[in-house]
Predicted model as a PDB file, atoms N, CA, C, CB and O in Angstrom, pLDDT in the B-factor column:
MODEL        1                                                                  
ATOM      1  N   UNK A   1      -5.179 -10.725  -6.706  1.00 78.00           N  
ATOM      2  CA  UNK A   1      -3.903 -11.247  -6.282  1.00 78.00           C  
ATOM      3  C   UNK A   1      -3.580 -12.474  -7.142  1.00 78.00           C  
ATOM      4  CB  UNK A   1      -3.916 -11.599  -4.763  1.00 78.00           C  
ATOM      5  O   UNK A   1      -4.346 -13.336  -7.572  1.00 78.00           O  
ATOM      6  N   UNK A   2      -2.125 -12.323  -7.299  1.00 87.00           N  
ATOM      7  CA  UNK A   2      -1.919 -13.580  -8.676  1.00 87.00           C  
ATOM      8  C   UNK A   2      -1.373 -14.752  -7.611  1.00 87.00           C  
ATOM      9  CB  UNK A   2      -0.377 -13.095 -10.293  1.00 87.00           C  
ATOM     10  O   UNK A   2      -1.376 -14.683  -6.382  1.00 87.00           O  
ATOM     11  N   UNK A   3      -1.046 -15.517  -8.203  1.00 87.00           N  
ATOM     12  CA  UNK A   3      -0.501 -16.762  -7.475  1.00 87.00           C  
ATOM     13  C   UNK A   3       1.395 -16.366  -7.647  1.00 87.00           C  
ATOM     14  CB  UNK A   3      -1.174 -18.543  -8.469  1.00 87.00           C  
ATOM     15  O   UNK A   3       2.223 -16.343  -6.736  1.00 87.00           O  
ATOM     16  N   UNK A   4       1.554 -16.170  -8.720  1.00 90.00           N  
ATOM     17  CA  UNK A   4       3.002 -15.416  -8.709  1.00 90.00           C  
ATOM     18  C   UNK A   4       3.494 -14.722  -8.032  1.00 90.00           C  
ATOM     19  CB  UNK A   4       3.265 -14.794  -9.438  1.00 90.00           C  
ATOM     20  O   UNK A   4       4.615 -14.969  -7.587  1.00 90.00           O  
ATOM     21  N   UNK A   5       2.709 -13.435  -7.673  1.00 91.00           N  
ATOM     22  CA  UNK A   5       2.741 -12.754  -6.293  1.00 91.00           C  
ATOM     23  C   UNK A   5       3.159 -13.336  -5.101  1.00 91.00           C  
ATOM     24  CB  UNK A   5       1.592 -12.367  -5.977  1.00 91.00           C  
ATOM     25  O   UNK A   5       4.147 -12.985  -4.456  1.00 91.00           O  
ATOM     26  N   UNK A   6       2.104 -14.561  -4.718  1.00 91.00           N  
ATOM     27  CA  UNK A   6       2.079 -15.054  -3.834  1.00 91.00           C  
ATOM     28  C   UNK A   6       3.390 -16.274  -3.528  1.00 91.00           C  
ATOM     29  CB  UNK A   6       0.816 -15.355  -3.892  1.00 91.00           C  
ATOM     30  O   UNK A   6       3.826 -16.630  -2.433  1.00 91.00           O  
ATOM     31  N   UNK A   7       3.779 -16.704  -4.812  1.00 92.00           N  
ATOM     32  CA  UNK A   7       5.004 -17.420  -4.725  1.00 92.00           C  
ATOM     33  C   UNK A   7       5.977 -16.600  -3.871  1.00 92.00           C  
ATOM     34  CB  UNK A   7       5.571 -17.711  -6.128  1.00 92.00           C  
ATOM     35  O   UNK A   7       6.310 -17.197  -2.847  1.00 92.00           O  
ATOM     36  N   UNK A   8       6.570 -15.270  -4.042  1.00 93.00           N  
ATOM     37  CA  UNK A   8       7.416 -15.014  -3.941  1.00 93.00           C  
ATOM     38  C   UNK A   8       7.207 -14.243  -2.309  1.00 93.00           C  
ATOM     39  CB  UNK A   8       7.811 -14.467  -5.176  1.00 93.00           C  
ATOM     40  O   UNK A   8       8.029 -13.398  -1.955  1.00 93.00           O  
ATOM     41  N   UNK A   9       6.367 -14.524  -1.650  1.00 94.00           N  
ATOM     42  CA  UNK A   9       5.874 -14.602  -0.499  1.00 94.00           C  
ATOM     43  C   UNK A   9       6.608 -15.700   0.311  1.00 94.00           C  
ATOM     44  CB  UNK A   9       4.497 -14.778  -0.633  1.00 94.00           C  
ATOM     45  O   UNK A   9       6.878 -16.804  -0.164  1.00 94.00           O  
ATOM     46  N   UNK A  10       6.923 -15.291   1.626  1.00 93.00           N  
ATOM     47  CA  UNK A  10       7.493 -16.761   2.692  1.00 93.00           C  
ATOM     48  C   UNK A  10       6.234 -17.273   3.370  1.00 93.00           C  
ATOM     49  CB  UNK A  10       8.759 -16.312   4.180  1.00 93.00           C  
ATOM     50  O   UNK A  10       5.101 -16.911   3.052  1.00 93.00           O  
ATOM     51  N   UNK A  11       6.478 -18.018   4.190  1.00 94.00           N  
ATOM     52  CA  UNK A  11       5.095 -18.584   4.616  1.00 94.00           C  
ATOM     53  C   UNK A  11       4.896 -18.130   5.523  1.00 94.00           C  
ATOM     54  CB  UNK A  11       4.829 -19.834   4.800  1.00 94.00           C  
ATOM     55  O   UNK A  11       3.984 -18.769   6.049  1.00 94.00           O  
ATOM     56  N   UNK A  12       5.386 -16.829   6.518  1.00 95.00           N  
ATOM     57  CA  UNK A  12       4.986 -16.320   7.469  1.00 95.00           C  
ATOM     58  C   UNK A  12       4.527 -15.357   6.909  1.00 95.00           C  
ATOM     59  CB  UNK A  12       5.708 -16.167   8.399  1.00 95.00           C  
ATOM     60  O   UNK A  12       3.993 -14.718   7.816  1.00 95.00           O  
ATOM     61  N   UNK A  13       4.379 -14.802   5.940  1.00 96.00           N  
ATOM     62  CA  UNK A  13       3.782 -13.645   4.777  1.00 96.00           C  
ATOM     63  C   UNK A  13       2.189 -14.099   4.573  1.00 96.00           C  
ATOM     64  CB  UNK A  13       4.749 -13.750   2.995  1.00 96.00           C  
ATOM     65  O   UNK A  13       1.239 -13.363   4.842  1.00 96.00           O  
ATOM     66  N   UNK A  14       2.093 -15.308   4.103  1.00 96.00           N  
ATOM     67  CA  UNK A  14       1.029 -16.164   3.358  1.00 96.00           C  
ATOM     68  C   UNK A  14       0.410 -16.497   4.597  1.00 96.00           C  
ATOM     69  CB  UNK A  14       1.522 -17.507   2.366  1.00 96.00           C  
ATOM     70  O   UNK A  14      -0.815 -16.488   4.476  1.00 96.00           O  
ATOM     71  N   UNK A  15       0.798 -16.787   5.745  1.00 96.00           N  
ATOM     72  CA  UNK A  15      -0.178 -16.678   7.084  1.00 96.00           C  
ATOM     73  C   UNK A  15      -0.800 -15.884   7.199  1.00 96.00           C  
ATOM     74  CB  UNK A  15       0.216 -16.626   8.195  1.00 96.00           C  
ATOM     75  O   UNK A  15      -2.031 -15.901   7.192  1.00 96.00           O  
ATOM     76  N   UNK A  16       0.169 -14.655   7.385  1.00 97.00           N  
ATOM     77  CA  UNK A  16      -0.902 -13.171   7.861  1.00 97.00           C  
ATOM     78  C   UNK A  16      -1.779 -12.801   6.818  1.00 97.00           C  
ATOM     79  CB  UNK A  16      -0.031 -11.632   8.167  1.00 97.00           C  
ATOM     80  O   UNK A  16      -2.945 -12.468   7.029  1.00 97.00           O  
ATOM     81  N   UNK A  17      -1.260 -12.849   5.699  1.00 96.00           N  
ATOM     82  CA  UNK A  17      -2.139 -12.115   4.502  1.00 96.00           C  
ATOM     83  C   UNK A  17      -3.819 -13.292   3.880  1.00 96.00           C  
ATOM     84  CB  UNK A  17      -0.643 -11.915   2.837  1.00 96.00           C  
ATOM     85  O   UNK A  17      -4.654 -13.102   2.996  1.00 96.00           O  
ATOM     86  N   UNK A  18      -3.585 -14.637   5.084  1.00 97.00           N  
ATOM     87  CA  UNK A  18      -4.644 -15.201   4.677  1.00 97.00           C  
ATOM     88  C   UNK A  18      -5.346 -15.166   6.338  1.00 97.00           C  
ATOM     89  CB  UNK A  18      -4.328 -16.731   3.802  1.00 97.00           C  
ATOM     90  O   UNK A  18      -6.439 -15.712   6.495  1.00 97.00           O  
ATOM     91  N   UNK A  19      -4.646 -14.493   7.539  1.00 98.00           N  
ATOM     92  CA  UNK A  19      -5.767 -14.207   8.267  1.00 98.00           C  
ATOM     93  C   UNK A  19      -6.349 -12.767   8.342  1.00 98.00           C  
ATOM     94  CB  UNK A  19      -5.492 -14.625   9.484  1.00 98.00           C  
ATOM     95  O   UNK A  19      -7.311 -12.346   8.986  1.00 98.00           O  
ATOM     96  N   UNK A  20      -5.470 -12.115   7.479  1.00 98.00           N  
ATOM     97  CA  UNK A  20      -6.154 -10.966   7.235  1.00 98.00           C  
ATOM     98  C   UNK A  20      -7.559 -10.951   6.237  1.00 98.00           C  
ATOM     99  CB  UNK A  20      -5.118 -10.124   6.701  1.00 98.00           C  
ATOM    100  O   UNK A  20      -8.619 -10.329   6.315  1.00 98.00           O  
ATOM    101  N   UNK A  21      -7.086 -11.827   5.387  1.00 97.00           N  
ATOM    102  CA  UNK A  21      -8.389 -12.314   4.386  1.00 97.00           C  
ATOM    103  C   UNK A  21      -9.860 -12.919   5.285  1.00 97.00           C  
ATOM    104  CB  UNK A  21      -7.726 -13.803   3.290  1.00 97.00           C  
ATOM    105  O   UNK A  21     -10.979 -12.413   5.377  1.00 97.00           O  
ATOM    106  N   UNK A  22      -9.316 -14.162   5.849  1.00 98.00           N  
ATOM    107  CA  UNK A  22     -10.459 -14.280   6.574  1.00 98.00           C  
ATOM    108  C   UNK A  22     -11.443 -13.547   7.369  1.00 98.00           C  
ATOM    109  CB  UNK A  22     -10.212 -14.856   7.113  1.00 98.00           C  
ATOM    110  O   UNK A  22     -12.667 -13.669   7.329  1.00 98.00           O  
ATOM    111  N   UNK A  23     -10.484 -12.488   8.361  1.00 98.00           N  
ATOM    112  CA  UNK A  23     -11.290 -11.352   8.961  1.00 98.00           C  
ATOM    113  C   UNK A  23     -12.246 -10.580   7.782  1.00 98.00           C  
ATOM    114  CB  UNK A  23     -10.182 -10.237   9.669  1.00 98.00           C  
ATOM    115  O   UNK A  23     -13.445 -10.383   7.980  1.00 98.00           O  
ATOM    116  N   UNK A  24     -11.672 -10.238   6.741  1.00 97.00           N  
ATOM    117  CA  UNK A  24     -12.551  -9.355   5.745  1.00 97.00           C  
ATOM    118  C   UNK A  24     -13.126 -10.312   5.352  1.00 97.00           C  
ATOM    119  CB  UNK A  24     -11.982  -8.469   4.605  1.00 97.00           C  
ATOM    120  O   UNK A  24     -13.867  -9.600   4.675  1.00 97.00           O  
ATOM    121  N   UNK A  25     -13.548 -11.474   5.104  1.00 97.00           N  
ATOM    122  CA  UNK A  25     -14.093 -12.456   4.824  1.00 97.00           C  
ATOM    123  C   UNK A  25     -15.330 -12.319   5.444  1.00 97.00           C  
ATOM    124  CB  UNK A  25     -13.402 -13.488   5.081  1.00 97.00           C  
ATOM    125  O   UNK A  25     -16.325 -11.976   4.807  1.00 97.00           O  
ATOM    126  N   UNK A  26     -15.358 -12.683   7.258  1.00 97.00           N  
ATOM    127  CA  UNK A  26     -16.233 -12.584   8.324  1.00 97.00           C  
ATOM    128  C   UNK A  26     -16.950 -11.486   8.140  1.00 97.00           C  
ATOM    129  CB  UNK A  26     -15.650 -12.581   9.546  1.00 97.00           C  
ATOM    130  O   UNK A  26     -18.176 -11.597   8.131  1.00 97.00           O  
ATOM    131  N   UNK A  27     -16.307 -10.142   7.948  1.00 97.00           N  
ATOM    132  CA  UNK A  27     -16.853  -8.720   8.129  1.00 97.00           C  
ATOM    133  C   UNK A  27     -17.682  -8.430   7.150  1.00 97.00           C  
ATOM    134  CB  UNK A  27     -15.874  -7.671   8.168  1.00 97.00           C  
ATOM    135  O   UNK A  27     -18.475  -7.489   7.137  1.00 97.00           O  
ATOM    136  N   UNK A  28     -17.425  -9.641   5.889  1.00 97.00           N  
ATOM    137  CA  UNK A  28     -18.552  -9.098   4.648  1.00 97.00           C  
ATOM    138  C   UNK A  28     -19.839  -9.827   4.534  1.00 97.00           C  
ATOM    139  CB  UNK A  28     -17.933  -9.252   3.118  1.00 97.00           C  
ATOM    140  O   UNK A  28     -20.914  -9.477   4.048  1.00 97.00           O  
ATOM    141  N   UNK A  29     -19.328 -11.311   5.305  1.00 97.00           N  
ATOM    142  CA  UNK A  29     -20.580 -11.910   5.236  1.00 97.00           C  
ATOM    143  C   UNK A  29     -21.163 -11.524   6.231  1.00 97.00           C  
ATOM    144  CB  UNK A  29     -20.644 -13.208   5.144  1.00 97.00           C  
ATOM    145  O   UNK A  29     -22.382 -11.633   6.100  1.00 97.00           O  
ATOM    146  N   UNK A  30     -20.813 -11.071   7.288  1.00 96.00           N  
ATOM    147  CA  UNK A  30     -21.380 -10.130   8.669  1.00 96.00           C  
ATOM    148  C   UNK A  30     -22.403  -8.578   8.192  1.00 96.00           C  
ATOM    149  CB  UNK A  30     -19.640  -9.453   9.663  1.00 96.00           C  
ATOM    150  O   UNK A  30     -23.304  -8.149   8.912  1.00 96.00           O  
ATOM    151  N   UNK A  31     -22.046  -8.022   7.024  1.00 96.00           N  
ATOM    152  CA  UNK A  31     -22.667  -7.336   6.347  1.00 96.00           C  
ATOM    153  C   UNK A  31     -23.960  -7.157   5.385  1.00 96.00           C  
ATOM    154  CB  UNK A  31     -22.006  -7.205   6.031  1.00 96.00           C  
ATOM    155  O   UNK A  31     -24.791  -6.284   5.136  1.00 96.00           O  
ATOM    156  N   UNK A  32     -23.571  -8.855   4.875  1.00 96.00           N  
ATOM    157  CA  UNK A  32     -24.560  -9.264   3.760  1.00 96.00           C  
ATOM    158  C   UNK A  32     -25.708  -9.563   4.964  1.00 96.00           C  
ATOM    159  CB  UNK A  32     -24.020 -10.775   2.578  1.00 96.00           C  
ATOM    160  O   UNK A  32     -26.874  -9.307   4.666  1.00 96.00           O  
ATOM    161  N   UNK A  33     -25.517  -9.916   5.860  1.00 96.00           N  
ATOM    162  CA  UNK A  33     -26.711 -10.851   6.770  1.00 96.00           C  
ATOM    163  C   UNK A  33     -27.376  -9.621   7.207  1.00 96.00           C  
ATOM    164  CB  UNK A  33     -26.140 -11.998   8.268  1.00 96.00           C  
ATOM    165  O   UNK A  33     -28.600  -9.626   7.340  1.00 96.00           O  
ATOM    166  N   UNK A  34     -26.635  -8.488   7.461  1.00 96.00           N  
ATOM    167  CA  UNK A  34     -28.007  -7.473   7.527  1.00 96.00           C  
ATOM    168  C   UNK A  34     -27.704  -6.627   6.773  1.00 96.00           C  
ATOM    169  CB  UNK A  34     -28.470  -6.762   8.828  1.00 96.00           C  
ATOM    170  O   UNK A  34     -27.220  -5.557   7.142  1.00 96.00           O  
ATOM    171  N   UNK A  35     -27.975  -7.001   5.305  1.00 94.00           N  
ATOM    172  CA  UNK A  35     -28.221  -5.890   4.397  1.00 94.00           C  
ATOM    173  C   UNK A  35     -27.205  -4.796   4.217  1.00 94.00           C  
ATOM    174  CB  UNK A  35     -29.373  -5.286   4.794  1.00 94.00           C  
ATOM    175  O   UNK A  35     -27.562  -3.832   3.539  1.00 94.00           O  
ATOM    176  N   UNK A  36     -26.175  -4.800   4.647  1.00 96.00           N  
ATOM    177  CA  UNK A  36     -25.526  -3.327   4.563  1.00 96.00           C  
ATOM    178  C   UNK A  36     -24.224  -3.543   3.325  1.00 96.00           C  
ATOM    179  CB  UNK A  36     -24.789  -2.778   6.384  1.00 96.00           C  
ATOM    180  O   UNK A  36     -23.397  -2.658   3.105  1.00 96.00           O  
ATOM    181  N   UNK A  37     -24.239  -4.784   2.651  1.00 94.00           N  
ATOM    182  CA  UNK A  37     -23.023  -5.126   1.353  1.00 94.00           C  
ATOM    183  C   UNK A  37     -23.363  -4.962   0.213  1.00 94.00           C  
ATOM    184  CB  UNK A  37     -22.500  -6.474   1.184  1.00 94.00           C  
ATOM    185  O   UNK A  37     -24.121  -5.623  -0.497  1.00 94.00           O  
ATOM    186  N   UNK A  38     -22.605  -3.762  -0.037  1.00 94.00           N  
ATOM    187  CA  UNK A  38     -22.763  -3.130  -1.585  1.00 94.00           C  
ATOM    188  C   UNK A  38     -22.320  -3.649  -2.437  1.00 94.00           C  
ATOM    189  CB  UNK A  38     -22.309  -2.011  -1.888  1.00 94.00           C  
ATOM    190  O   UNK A  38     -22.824  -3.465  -3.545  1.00 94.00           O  
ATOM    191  N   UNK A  39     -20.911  -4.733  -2.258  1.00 94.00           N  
ATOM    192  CA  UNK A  39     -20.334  -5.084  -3.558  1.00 94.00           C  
ATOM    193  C   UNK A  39     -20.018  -6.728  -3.172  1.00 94.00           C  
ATOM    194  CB  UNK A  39     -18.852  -4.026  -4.017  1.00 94.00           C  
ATOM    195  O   UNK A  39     -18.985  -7.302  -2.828  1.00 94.00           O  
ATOM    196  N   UNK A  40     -21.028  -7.065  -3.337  1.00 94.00           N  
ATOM    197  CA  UNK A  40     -21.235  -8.748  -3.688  1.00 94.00           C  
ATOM    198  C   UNK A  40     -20.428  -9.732  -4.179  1.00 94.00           C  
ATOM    199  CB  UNK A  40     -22.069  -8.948  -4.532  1.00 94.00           C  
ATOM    200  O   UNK A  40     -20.339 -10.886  -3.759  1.00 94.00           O  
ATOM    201  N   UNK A  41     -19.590  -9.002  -5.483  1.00 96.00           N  
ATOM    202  CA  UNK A  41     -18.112  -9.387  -6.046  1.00 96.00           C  
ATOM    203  C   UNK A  41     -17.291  -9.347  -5.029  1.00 96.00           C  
ATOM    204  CB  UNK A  41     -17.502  -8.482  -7.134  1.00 96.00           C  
ATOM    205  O   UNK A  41     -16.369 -10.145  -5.200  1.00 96.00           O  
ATOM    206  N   UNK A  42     -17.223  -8.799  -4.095  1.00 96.00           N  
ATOM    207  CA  UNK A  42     -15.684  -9.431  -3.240  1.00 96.00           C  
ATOM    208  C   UNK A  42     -15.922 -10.319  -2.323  1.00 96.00           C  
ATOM    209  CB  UNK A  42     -14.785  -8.369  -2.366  1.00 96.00           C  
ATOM    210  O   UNK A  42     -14.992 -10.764  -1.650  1.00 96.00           O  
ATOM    211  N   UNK A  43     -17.130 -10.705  -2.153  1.00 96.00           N  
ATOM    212  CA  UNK A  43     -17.011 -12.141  -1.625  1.00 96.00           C  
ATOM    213  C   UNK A  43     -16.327 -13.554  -2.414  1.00 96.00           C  
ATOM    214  CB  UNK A  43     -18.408 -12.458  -1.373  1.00 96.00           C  
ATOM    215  O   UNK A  43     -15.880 -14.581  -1.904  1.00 96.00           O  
ATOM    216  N   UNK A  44     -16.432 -13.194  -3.703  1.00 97.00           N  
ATOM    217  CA  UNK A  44     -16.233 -14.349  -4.396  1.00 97.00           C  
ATOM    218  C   UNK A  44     -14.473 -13.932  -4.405  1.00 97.00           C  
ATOM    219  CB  UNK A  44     -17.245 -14.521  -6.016  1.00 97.00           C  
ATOM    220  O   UNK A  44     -13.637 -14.750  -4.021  1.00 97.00           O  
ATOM    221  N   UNK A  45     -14.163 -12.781  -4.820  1.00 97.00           N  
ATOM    222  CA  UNK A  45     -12.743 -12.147  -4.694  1.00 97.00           C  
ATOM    223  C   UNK A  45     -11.848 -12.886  -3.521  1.00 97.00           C  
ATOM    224  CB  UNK A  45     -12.908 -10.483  -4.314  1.00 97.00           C  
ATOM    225  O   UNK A  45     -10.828 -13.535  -3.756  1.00 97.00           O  
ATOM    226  N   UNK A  46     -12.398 -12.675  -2.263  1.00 97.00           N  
ATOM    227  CA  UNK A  46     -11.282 -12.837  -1.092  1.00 97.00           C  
ATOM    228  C   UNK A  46     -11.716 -14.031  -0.710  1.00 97.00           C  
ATOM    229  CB  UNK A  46     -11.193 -11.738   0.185  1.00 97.00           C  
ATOM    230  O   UNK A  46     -11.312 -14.331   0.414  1.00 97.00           O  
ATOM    231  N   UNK A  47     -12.779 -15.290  -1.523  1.00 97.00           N  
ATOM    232  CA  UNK A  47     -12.854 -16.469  -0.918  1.00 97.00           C  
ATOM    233  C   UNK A  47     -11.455 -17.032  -1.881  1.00 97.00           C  
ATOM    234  CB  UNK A  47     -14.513 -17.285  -1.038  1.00 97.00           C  
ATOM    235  O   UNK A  47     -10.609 -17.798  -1.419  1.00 97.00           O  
ATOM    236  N   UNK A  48     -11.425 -16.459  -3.334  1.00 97.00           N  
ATOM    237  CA  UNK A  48     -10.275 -17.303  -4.412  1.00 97.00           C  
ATOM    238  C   UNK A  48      -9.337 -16.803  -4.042  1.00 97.00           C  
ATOM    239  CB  UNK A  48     -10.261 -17.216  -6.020  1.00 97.00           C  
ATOM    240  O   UNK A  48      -8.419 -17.618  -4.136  1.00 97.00           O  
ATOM    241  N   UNK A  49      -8.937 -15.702  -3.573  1.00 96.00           N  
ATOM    242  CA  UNK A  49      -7.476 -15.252  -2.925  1.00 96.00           C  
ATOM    243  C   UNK A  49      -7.309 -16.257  -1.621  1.00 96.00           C  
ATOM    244  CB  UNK A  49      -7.458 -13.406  -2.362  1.00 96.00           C  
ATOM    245  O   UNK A  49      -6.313 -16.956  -1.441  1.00 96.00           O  
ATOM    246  N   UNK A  50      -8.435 -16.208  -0.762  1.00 97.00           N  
ATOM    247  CA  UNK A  50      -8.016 -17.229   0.020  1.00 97.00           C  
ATOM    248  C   UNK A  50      -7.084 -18.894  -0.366  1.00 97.00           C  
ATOM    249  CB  UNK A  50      -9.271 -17.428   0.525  1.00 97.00           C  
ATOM    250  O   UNK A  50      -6.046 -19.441   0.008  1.00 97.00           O  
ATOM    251  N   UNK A  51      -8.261 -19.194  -1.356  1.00 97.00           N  
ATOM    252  CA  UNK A  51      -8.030 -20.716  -1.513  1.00 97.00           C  
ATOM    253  C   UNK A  51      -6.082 -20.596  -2.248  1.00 97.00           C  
ATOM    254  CB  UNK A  51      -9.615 -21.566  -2.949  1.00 97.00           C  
ATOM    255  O   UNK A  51      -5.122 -21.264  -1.863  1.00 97.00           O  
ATOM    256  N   UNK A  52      -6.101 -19.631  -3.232  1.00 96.00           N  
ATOM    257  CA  UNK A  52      -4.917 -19.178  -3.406  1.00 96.00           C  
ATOM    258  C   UNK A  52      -3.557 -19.373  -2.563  1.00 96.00           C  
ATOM    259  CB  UNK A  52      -5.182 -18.094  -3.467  1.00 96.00           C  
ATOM    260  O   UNK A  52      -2.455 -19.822  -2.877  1.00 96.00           O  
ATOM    261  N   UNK A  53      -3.939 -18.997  -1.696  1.00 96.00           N  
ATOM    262  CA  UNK A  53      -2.789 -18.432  -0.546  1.00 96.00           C  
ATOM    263  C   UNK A  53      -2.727 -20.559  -0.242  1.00 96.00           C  
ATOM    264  CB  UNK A  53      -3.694 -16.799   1.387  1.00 96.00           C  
ATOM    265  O   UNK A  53      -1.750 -21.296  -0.369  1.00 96.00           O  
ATOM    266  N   UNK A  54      -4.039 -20.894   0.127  1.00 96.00           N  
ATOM    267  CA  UNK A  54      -3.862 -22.144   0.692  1.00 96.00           C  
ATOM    268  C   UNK A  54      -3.049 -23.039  -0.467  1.00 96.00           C  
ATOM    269  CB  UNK A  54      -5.341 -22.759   1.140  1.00 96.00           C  
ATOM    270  O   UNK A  54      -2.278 -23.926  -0.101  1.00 96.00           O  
ATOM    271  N   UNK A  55      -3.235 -22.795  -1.683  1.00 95.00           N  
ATOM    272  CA  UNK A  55      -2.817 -23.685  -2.446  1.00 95.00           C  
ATOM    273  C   UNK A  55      -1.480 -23.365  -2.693  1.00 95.00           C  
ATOM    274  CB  UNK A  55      -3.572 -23.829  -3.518  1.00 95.00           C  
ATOM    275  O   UNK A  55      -0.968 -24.412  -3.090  1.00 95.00           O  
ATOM    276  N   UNK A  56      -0.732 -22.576  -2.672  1.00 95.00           N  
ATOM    277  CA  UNK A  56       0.608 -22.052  -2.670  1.00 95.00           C  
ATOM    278  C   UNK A  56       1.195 -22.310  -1.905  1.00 95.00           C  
ATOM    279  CB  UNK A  56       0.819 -21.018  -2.700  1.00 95.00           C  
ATOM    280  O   UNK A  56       2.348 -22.636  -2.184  1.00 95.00           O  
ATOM    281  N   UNK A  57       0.583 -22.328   0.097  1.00 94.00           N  
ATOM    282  CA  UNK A  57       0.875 -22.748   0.982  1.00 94.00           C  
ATOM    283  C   UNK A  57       1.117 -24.649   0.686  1.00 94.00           C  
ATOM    284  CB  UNK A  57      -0.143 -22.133   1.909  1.00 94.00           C  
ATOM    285  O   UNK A  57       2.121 -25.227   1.100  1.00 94.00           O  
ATOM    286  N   UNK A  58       0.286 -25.178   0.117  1.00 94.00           N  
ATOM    287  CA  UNK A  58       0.610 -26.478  -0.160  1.00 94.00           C  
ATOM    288  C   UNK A  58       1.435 -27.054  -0.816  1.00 94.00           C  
ATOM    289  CB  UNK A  58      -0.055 -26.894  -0.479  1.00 94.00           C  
ATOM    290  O   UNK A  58       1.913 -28.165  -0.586  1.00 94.00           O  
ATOM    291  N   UNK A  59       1.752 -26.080  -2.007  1.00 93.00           N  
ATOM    292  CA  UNK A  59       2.838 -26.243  -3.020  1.00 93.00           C  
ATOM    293  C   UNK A  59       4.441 -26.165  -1.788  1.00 93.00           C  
ATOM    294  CB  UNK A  59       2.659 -24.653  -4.463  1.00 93.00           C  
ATOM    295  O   UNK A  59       5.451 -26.857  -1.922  1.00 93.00           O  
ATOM    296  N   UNK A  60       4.208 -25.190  -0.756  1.00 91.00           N  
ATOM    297  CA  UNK A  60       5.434 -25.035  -0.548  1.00 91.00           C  
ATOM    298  C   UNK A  60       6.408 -26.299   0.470  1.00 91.00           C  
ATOM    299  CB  UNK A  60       5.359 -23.655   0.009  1.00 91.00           C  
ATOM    300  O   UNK A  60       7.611 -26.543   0.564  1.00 91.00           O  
ATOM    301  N   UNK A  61       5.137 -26.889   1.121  1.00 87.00           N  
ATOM    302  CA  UNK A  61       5.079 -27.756   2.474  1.00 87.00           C  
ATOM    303  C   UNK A  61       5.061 -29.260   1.634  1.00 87.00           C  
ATOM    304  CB  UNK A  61       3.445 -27.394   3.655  1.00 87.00           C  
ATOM    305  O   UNK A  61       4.757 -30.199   2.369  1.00 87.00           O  
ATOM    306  N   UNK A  62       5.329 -29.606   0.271  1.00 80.00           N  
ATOM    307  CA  UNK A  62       5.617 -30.783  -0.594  1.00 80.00           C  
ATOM    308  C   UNK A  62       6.970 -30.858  -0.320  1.00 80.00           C  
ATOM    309  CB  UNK A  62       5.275 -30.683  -2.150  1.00 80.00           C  
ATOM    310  O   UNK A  62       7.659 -31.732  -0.846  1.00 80.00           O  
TER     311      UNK A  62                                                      
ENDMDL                                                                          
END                                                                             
């Protein structure tokens, strides 16, 4: 997810799509703790989409 993308997002968009992140967030590190996470790369994926969303969210609330 680009940040451009995410510009053109409202902030009731950038809410849901960063508590949707968090849930898959929970569910992977909920995975890794017993062994069952195959792809290790999307933890790092949906933590920078997260911070993303937050930092766009900040840009907009200036």
């Amino acid at each position: 997810m680009k940040a451009s993308e995410l510009r053109t997002k409202s902030e009731a968009e950038l809410l849901q799509e960063m508590n949707l992140l968090k849930d898959e967030l929970f569910n992977l590190r909920f995975k890794q703790a017993t062994g069952q996470l195959e792809d290790t790369a999307r933890l790092k994926t949906v933590k920078k989409d997260i911070a993303r969303i937050k930092t766009v969210l900040g840009e907009m609330n200036k």
